[in-house]
KOLLO-88598 format. One record per residue (C-alpha): residue in one letter; residue number from 1; z, y, x. Coordinates in steps of 0.05 Angstrom, whole numbers. Layout:
N
R  logu  ketor       Z       Y       X
R     A    NUM       Z       Y       X
...
This chain:
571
R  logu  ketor       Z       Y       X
R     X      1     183    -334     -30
R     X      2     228    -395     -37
R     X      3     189    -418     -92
R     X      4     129    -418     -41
R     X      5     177    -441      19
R     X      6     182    -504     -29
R     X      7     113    -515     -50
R     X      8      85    -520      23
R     X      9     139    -567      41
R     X     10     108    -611     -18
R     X     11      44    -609      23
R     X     12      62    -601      92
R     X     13     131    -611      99
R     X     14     157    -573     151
R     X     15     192    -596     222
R     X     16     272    -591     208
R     X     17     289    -576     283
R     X     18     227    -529     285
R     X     19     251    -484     224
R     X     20     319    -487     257
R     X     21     301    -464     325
R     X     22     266    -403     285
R     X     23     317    -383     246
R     X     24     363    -386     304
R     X     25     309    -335     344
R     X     26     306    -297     290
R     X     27     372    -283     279
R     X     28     391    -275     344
R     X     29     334    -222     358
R     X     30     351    -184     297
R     X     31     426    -174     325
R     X     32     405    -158     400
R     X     33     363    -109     378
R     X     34     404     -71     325
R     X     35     455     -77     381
R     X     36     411     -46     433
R     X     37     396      14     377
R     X     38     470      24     371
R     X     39     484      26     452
R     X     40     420      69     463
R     X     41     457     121     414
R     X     42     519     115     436
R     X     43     498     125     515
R     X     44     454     188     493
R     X     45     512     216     460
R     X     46     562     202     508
R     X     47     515     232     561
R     X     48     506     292     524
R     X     49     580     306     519
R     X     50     591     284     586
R     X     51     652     232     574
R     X     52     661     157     566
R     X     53     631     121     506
R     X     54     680     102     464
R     X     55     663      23     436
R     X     56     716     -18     400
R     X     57     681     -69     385
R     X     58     680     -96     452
R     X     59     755     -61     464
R     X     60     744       6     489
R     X     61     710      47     528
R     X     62     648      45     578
R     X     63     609      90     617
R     X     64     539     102     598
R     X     65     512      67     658
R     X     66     546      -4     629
R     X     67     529      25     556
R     X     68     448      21     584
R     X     69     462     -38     621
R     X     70     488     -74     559
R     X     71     425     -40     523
R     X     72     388     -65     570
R     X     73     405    -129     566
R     X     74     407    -134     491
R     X     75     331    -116     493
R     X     76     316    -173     544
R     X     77     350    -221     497
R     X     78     306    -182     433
R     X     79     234    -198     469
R     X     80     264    -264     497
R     X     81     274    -294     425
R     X     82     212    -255     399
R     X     83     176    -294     445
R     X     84     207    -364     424
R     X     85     201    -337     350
R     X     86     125    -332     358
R     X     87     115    -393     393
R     X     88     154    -434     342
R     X     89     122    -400     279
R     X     90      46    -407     304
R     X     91      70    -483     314
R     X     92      88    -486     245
R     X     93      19    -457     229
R     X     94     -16    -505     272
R     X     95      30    -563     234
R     X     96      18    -542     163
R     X     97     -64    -539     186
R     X     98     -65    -603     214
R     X     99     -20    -636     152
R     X    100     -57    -604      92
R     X    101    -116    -621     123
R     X    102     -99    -702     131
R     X    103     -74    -692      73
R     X    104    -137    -680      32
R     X    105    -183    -710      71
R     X    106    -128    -778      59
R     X    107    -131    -767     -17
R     X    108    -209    -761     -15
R     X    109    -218    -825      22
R     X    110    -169    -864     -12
R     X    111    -190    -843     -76
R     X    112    -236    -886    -124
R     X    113    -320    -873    -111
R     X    114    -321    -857    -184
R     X    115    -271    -798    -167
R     X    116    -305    -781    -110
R     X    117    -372    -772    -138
R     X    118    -349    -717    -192
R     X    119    -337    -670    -139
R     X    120    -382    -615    -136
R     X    121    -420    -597     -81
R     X    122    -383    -561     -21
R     X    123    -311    -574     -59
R     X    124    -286    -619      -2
R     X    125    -309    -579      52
R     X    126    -281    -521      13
R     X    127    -213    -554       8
R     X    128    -220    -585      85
R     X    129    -240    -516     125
R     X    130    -220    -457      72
R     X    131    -151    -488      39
R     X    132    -120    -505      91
R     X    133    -137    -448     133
R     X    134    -105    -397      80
R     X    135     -44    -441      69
R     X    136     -31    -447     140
R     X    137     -24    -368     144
R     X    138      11    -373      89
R     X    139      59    -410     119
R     X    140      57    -364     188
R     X    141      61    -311     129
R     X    142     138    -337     101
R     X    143     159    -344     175
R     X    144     149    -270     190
R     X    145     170    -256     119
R     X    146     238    -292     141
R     X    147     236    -249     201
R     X    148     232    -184     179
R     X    149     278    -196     122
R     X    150     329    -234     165
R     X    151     321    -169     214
R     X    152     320    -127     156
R     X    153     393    -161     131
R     X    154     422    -157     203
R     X    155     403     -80     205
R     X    156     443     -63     142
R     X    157     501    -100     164
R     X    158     507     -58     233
R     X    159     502      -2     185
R     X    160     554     -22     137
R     X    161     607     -32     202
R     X    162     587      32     229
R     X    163     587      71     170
R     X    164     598      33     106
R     X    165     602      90      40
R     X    166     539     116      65
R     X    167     509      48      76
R     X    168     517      14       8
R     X    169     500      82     -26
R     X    170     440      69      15
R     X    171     426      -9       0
R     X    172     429      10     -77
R     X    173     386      68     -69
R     X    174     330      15     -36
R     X    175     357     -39     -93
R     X    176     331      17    -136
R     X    177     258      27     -95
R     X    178     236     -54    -100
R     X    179     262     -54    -171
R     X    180     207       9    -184
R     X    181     158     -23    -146
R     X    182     161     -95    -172
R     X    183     104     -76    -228
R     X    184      59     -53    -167
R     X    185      78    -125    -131
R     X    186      61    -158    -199
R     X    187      -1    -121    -200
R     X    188     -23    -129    -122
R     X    189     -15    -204    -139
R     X    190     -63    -216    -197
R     X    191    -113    -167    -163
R     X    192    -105    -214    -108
R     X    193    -114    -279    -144
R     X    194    -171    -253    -175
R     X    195    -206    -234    -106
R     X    196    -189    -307     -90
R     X    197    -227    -335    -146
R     X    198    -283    -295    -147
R     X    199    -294    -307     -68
R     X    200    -291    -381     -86
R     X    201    -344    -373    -137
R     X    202    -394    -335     -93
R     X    203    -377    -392     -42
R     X    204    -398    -448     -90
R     X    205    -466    -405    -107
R     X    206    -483    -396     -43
R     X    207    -477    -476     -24
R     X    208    -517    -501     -82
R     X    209    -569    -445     -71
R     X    210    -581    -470       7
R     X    211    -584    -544     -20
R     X    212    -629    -527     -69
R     X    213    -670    -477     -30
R     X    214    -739    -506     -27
R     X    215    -733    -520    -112
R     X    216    -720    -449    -129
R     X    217    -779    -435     -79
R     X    218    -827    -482    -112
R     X    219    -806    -460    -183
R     X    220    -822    -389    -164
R     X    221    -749    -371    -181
R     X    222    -718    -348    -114
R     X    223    -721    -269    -143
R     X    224    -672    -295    -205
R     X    225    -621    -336    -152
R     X    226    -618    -277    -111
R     X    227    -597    -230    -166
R     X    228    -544    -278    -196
R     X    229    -519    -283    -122
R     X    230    -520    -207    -121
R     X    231    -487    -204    -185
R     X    232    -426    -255    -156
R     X    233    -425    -210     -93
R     X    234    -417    -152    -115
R     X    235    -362    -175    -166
R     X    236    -325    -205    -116
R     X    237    -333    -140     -67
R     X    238    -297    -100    -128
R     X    239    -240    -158    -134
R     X    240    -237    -142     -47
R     X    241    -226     -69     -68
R     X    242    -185     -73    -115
R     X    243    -136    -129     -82
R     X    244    -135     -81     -16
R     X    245    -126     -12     -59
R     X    246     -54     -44     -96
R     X    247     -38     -75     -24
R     X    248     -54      -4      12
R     X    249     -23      38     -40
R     X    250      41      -9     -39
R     X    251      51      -4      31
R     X    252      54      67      38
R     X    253      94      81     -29
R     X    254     142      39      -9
R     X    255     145      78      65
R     X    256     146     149      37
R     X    257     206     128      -4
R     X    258     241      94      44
R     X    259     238     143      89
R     X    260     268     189      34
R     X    261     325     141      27
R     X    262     336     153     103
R     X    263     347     232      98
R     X    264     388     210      42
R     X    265     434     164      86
R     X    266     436     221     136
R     X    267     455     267      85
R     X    268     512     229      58
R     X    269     537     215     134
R     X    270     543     289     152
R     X    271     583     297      83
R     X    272     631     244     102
R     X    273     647     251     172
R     X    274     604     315     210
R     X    275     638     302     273
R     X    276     618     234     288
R     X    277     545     240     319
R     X    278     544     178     346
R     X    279     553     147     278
R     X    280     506     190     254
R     X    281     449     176     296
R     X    282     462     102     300
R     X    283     458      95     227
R     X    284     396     136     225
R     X    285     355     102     282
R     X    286     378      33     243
R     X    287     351      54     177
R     X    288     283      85     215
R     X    289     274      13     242
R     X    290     297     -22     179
R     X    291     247      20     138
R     X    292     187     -14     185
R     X    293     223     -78     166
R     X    294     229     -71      95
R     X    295     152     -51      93
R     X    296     137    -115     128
R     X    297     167    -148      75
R     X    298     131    -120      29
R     X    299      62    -124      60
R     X    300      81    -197      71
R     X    301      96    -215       1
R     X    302      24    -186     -18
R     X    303     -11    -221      34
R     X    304      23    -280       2
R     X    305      10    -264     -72
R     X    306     -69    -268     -39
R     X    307     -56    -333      -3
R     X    308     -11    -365     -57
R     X    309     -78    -390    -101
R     X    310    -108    -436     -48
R     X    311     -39    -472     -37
R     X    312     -48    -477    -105
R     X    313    -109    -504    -119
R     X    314    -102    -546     -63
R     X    315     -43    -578     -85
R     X    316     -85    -589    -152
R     X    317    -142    -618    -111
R     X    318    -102    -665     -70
R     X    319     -63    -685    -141
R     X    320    -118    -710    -176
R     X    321    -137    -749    -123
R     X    322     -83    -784    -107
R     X    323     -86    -797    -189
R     X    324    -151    -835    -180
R     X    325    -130    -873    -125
R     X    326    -165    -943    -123
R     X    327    -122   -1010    -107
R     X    328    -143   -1076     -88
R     X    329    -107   -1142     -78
R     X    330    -107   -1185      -9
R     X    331    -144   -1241     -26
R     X    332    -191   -1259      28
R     X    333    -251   -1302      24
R     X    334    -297   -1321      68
R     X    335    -371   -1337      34
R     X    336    -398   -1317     -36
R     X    337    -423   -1366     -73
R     X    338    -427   -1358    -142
R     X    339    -420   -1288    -174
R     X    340    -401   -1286    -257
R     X    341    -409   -1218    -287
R     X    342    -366   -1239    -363
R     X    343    -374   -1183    -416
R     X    344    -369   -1118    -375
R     X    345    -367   -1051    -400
R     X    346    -364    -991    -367
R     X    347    -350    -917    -391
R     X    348    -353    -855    -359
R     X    349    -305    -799    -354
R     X    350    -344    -754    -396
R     X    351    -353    -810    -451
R     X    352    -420    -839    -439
R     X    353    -420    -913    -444
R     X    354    -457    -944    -389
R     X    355    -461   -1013    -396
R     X    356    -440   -1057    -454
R     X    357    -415   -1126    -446
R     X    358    -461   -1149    -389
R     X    359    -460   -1226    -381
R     X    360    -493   -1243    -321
R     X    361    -479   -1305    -268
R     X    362    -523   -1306    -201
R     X    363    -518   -1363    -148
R     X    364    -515   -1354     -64
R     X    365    -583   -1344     -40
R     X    366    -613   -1329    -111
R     X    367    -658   -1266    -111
R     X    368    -644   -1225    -178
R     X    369    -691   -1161    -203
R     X    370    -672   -1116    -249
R     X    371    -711   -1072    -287
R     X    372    -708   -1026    -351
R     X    373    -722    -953    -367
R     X    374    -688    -894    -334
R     X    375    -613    -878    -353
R     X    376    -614    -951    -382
R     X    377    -551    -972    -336
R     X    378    -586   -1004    -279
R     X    379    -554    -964    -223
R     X    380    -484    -963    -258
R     X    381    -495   -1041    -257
R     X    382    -502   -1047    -180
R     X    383    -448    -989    -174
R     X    384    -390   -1041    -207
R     X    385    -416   -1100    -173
R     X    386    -403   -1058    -110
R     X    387    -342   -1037    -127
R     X    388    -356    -974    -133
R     X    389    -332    -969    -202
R     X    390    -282   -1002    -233
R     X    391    -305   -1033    -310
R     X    392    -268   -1007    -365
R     X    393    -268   -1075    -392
R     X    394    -290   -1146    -378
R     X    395    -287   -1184    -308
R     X    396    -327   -1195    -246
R     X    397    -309   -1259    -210
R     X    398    -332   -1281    -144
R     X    399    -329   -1360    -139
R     X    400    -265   -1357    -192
R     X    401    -228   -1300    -159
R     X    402    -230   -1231    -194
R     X    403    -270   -1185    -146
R     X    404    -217   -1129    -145
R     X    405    -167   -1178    -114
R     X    406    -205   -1186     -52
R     X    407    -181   -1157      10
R     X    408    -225   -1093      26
R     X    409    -244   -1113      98
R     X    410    -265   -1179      72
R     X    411    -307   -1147      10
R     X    412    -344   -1093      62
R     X    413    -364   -1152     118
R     X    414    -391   -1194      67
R     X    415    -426   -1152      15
R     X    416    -474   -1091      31
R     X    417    -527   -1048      -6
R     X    418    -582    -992      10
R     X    419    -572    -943     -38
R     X    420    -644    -900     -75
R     X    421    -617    -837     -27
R     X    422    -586    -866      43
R     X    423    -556    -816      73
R     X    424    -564    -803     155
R     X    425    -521    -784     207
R     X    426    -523    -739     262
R     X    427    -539    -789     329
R     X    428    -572    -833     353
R     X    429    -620    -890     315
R     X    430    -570    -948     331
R     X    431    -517    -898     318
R     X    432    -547    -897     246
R     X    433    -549    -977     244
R     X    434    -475    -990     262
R     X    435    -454    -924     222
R     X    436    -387    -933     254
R     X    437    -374   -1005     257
R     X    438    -358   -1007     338
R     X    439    -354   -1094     319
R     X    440    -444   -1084     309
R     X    441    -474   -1112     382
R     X    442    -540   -1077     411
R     X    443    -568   -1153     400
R     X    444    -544   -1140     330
R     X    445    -574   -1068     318
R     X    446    -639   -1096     344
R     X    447    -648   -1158     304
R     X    448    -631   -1111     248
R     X    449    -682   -1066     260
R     X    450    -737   -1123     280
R     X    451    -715   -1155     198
R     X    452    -725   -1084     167
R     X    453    -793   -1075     194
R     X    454    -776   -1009     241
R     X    455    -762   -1050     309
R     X    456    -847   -1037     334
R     X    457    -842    -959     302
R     X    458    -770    -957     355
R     X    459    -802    -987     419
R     X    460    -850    -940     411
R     X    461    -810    -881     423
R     X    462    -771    -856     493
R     X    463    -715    -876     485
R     X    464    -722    -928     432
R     X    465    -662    -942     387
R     X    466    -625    -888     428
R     X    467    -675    -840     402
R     X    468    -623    -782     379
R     X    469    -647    -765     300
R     X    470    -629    -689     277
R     X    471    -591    -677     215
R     X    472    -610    -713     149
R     X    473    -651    -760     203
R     X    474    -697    -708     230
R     X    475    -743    -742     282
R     X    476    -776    -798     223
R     X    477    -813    -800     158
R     X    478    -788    -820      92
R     X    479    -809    -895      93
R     X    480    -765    -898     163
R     X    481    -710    -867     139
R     X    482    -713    -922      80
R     X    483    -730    -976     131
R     X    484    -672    -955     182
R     X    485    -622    -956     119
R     X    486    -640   -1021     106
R     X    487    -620   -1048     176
R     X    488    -556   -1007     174
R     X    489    -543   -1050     116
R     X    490    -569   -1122     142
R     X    491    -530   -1109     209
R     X    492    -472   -1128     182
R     X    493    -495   -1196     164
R     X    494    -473   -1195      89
R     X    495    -478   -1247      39
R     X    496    -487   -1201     -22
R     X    497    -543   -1153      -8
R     X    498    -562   -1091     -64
R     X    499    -615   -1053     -58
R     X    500    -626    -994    -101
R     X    501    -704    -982    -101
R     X    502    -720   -1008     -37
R     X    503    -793    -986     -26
R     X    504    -799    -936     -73
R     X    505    -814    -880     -12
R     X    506    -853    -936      28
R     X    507    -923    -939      47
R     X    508    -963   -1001      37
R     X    509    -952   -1029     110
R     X    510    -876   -1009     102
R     X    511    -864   -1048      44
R     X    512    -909   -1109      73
R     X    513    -852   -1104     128
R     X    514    -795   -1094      67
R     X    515    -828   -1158      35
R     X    516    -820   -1208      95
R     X    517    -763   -1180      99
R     X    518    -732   -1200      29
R     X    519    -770   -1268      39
R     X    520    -732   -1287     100
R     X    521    -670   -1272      60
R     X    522    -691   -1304       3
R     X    523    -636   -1363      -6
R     X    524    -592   -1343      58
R     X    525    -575   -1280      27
R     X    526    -557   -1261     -46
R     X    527    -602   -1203     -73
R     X    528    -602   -1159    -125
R     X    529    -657   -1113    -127
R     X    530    -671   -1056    -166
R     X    531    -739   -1045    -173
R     X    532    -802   -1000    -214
R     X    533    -859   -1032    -168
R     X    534    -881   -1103    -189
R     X    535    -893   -1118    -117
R     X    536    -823   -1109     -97
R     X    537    -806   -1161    -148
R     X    538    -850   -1211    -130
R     X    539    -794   -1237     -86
R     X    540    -745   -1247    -138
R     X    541    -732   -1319    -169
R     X    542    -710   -1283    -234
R     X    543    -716   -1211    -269
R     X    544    -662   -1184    -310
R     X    545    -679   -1124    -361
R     X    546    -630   -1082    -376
R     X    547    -640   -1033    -436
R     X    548    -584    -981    -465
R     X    549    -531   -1020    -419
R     X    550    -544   -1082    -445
R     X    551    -576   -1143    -419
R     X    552    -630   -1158    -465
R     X    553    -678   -1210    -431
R     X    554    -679   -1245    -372
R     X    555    -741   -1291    -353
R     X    556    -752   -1332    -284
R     X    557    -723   -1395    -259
R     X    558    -648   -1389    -259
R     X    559    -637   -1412    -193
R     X    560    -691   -1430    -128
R     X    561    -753   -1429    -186
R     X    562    -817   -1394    -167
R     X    563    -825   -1320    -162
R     X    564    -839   -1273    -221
R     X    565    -889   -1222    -211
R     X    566    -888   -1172    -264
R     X    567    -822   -1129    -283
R     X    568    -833   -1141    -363
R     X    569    -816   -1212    -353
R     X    570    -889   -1246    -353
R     X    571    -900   -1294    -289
């Protein structure tokens, strides 16, 4: 448990004054109510032999109606600090939620795009929602665990100063139960790991198979995905049974015994001192009680051998994150002029070499294709000009300053691409145009959308640009979605524009629209386009073809010559 206590802390550190003000509750509930046992005993005795209760711990004796009035007020105190114990615990909870889960979603956005884009589908929303959700019980889980094993503490000591040979005989015969059931503990943990994983795994099925749903449909293969999902449900429903039987079957072991160590205690109190009810039944209701307390403890620590794994592997998560965590410098510029791409390689994690020693130098306003075969580095290419990967070697400079020493704010305003696949939000059409930049003006979302060629297609509709668009931009076709990605991007008013494919899902009036477009850039902006269609590249004032990550020809008028219109290089 401390080893636990200490991990969270590493995550979500916990409030000093709050795990104070809970201990404090704690204990003092813990001694009010073992206090009230011992006066509810003693009153029921007294009352029984009809004479004075005999106390000397508070220096003599009472009558039994001050014995229940002290009971009395010993429980009041017992639900009064149960009541701050609870509030102060599920604040803890709410604390370690709200921390783990700035936590991650800090270390995701912070981290480098190249780190970013190795996660697999559903893992941050697996380590946002589920993660944090189980470590947050887990820590509500070591509060109660401190608790009942704080109550559980206090109990024996009342015990030990009512009746203390029978007491310790008592502690060592319980010393003796955990010490027999630690293989069962051992055992109830790995089960629960195990259920853990598995659960995981059926989650991670179950998110590629709806993301994939209409493939598996078209491939006729649906049948097959069902039955592997089966197969990962029904393993994961035996890892549930299992985990629950060792958790179950702990619990009431550990009960059964216990209460045999009670009618042992008893036993061993008649032997020493027959006379002495009250000790007798003092001791007895204490050890009743402490038995419910010592099988909270042990429930607890299973729950916790079943919630330790996602602290775990959220601590993992969050680790190699923050290991991949991408830095930039302050320098802030205020144009781009000239852009110098010197000998630039880039590999990726895995080992595949993506580009090899790129030399390339483009001018402000100059219009740049590139072309080559698939997988020959053409999108890795716009990815490190972006930033979006960092080269394993060489240097991109932007008029003499190396690109990764510009301030971030300055690189986003002034450079800006639309990527093969934009991705939609959730809102409205301008909503999808300013894509969270509150500085982008209505004037400015609808000059955007007149220069991508959607601004007639808008007017059009009800409520024009505040037309709301469904998830994944539900409400327009595919050339609109490309067309309203490209005005996100030109709202901005960058000086470095990339764009990734452009008209690939366009119709022939869309691209027309695309095509004025790129010619009113054309030498106020600086393009880079990457492009299958010889039509989108009729624009450019030079194509670039790269094959097998190198640069191997590029034709066209370096700078403000006439337009090439074929992507092998021909004019």
């Amino acid at each position: 448990m401390v080893s636990l206590w200490r991990q969270l802390n590493a995550v979500a550190p916990q409030s000093r004054r709050h795990v104070l003000f809970f201990t404090a509750m704690t204990v003092v509930g813990a001694f009010a109510e073992a206090a009230a046992l011992v006066l509810v005993v003693s009153a029921a005795v007294g009352t029984l032999a009809n004479e004075a209760v005999s106390l000397p711990l508070l220096g003599g004796e009472l009558s039994q109606r001050d014995v229940l009035a002290l009971a009395a007020s010993s429980v009041g105190l017992t639900i009064a600090a149960h009541i701050g114990a609870a509030r102060v615990g599920a604040r803890m909870g709410e604390q370690t939620l709200r921390q783990t889960r700035d936590v991650t979603l800090r270390a995701f956005g912070r981290a480098s795009w190249a780190r970013q884009s190795l996660d697999r589908d559903g893992a941050l929303q697996e380590a946002v929602t589920h993660f944090p959700h189980q470590v947050a019980l887990l820590a509500l889980n070591l509060g109660a665990s401190l608790s009942a094993a704080t109550s559980l503490g206090i109990f024996g000591i009342a015990a030990i100063v009512i009746q203390p040979q029978a007491t310790i005989a008592v502690l060592i015969l319980g010393g003796l139960m955990f010490w027999a059931l630690k293989p069962l503990l051992s055992l109830s943990r790995r089960r629960g790991s195990a259920w853990v994983g598995d659960n995981s795994r059926l989650t991670n099925a179950v998110s590629t198979w709806s993301q994939a749903v209409m493939d598996y449909r078209l491939f006729g293969v649906e049948d097959l995905q069902l039955r592997r999902l089966s197969t990962l449900n029904k393993s994961a429903a035996r890892s549930f049974f299992s985990s629950r039987y060792a958790a179950r079957l702990g619990g009431t072991l550990f009960k059964d015994i216990a209460l045999l160590v009670i009618v042992a205690a008893v036993a061993l109190l008649t032997l020493y001192d027959s006379t002495n009810v009250a000790d007798v039944g003092a001791v007895a209701l204490l050890g009743v009680r402490a038995v419910n307390y010592a099988q909270q403890v042990q429930a607890l620590a299973h729950q916790a051998a079943e919630l330790a794994p996602s602290l775990v592997s959220l601590r993992s998560y969050v680790s190699d994150l923050e290991g991949e965590r991408e830095a930039y410098g302050d320098e802030q510029i205020g144009k781009i002029s000239r852009i110098e791409v010197s000998s630039v390689h880039y590999v990726y994690p895995d080992g595949r070499s993506g580009l090899r020693g790129i030399d390339l130098e483009i001018q402000h306003g100059e219009c740049v294709g590139v072309v080559g075969p698939s997988g020959g580095g053409k999108t890795t290419l716009a990815q490190v000009l972006l930033r979006l990967r960092r080269p394993s070697a060489g240097s991109i400079t932007i008029d003499g300053v190396d690109y990764r020493e510009i301030d971030p704010k300055d690189w986003t305003r002034l450079v800006s691409a639309v990527p093969q696949e934009p991705r939609l939000v959730e809102g409205t059409i301008a909503d999808n145009v300013r894509f969270g930049r509150d500085w982008v003006t209505e004037a400015m979302v609808e000059e955007a959308l007149d220069r991508a060629g959607l601004a007639p297609e808008v007017r059009r509709l009800p409520s024009q640009h505040l037309t709301p668009l469904g998830p994944r931009g539900q409400g327009l076709s595919g050339g609109q979605r490309q067309r309203l990605a490209i005005a996100r991007a030109l709202a901005g008013g960058p000086k470095l524009l990339v764009l990734d494919e452009p008209t690939s899902a366009l119709d022939a009036v869309s691209e027309a629209a695309v095509q004025r477009t790129l010619v009113a850039l054309r030498g106020h902006v600086t393009l880079l386009i990457i492009a299958h269609r010889p039509s989108t590249l009729t624009v450019c004032d030079s194509i670039v073809r790269i094959e097998s990550g190198r640069v191997v020809e590029r034709r066209g008028a370096h700078r403000g010559g006439h337009p090439v219109a074929s992507p092998d290089g021909s004019a």
